[in-house]
C-alpha positions in Angstrom: 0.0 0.0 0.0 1.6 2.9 -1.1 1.6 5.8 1.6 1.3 9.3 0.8 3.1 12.5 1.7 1.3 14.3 4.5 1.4 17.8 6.7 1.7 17.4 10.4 0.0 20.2 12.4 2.2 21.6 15.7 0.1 21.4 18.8 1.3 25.5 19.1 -0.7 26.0 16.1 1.8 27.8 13.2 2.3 26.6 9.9 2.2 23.2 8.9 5.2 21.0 8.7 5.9 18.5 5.5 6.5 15.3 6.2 7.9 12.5 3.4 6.1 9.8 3.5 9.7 7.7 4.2 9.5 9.4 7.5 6.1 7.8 8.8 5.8 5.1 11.1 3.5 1.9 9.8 0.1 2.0 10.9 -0.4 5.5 11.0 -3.4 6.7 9.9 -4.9 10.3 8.9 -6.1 12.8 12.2 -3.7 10.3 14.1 -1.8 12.5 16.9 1.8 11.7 16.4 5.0 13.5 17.3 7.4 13.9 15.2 11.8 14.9 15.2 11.8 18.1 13.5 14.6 18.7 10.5 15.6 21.2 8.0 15.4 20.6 4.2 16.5 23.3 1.8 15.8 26.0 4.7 12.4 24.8 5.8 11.3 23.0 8.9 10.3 18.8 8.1 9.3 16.3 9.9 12.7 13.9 9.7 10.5 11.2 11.6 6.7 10.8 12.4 5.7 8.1 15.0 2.2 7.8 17.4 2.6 10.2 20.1 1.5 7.4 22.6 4.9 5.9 21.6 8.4 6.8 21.2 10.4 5.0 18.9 13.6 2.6 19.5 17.0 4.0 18.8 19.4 2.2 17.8 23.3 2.9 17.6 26.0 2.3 14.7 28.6 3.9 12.6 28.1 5.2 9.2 30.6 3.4 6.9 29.7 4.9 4.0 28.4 8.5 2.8 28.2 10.2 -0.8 28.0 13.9 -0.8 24.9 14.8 -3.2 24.5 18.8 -3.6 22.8 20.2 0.1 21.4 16.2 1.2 23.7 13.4 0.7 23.3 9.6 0.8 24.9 7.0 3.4 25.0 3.6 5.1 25.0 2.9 8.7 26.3 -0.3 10.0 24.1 -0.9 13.0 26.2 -1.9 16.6 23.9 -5.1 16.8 25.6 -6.6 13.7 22.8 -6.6 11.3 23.4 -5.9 7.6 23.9 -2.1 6.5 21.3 0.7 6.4 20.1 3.2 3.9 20.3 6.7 5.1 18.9 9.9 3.2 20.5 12.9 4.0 17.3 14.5 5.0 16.7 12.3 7.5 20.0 13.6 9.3 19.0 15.9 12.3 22.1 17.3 12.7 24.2 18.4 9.9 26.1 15.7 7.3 27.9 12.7 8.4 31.2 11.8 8.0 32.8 7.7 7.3 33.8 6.6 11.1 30.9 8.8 13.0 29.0 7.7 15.7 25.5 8.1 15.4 21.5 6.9 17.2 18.9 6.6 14.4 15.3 5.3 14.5 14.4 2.7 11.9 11.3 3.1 8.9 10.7 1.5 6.3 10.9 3.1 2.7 10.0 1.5 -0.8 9.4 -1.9 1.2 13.4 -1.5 3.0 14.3 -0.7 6.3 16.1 3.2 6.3 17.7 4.9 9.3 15.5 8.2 10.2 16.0 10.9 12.9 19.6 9.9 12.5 21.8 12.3 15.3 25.9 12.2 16.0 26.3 10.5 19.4 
């Protein structure tokens, strides 16, 4: 089932905030309160990662072996510290700036185009 782009409203009220649909949780659904880990894409406030508000995700822990520079954004792979196989990482998903080969990071897991991604990915 394909899952669309959607708009997350702040509790403050303010404008809305984008959110890709690679950065929402399964099961969401529409008028579902969620929170979300706020990020910057091409100077705008997005929502990096969207999850049920009655929840918090899992972060996990790794070290990103591989990252290719792409204009602004950027594309990597994490290797998780629990020894499974690599992850995808979009450089939008980074919270805090681009990554470097040998950093430490914690990252919350999605799924994108039917593959497990890294999202709200932050330096440790």
């Amino acid at each position: 089932k394909h899952k669309p782009d959607v708009y997350v409203q702040p509790d403050g009220g303010g404008e809305l905030v984008f959110a890709h649909r690679s950065a929402l949780y399964e099961g969401l659904n529409l008028a579902d309160r969620v929170s979300y880990t706020p990020s910057r894409y091409h100077g705008r406030v997005v929502a990096a990662d969207v999850w049920p508000a009655a929840s918090r995700p899992r972060k996990f822990f790794g070290v990103v072996v591989k990252w290719i520079a792409k204009g602004r954004v950027g594309l990597g792979w994490i290797q998780p510290d629990d020894g499974r196989a690599t992850l995808g990482v979009h450089g939008k998903n980074v919270v805090d700036g681009p990554l470097c080969v040998g950093e430490r990071v914690c990252y919350a897991t999605s799924t994108f185009q039917g593959r497990m991604v890294c999202v709200a990915v932050r330096s440790e």
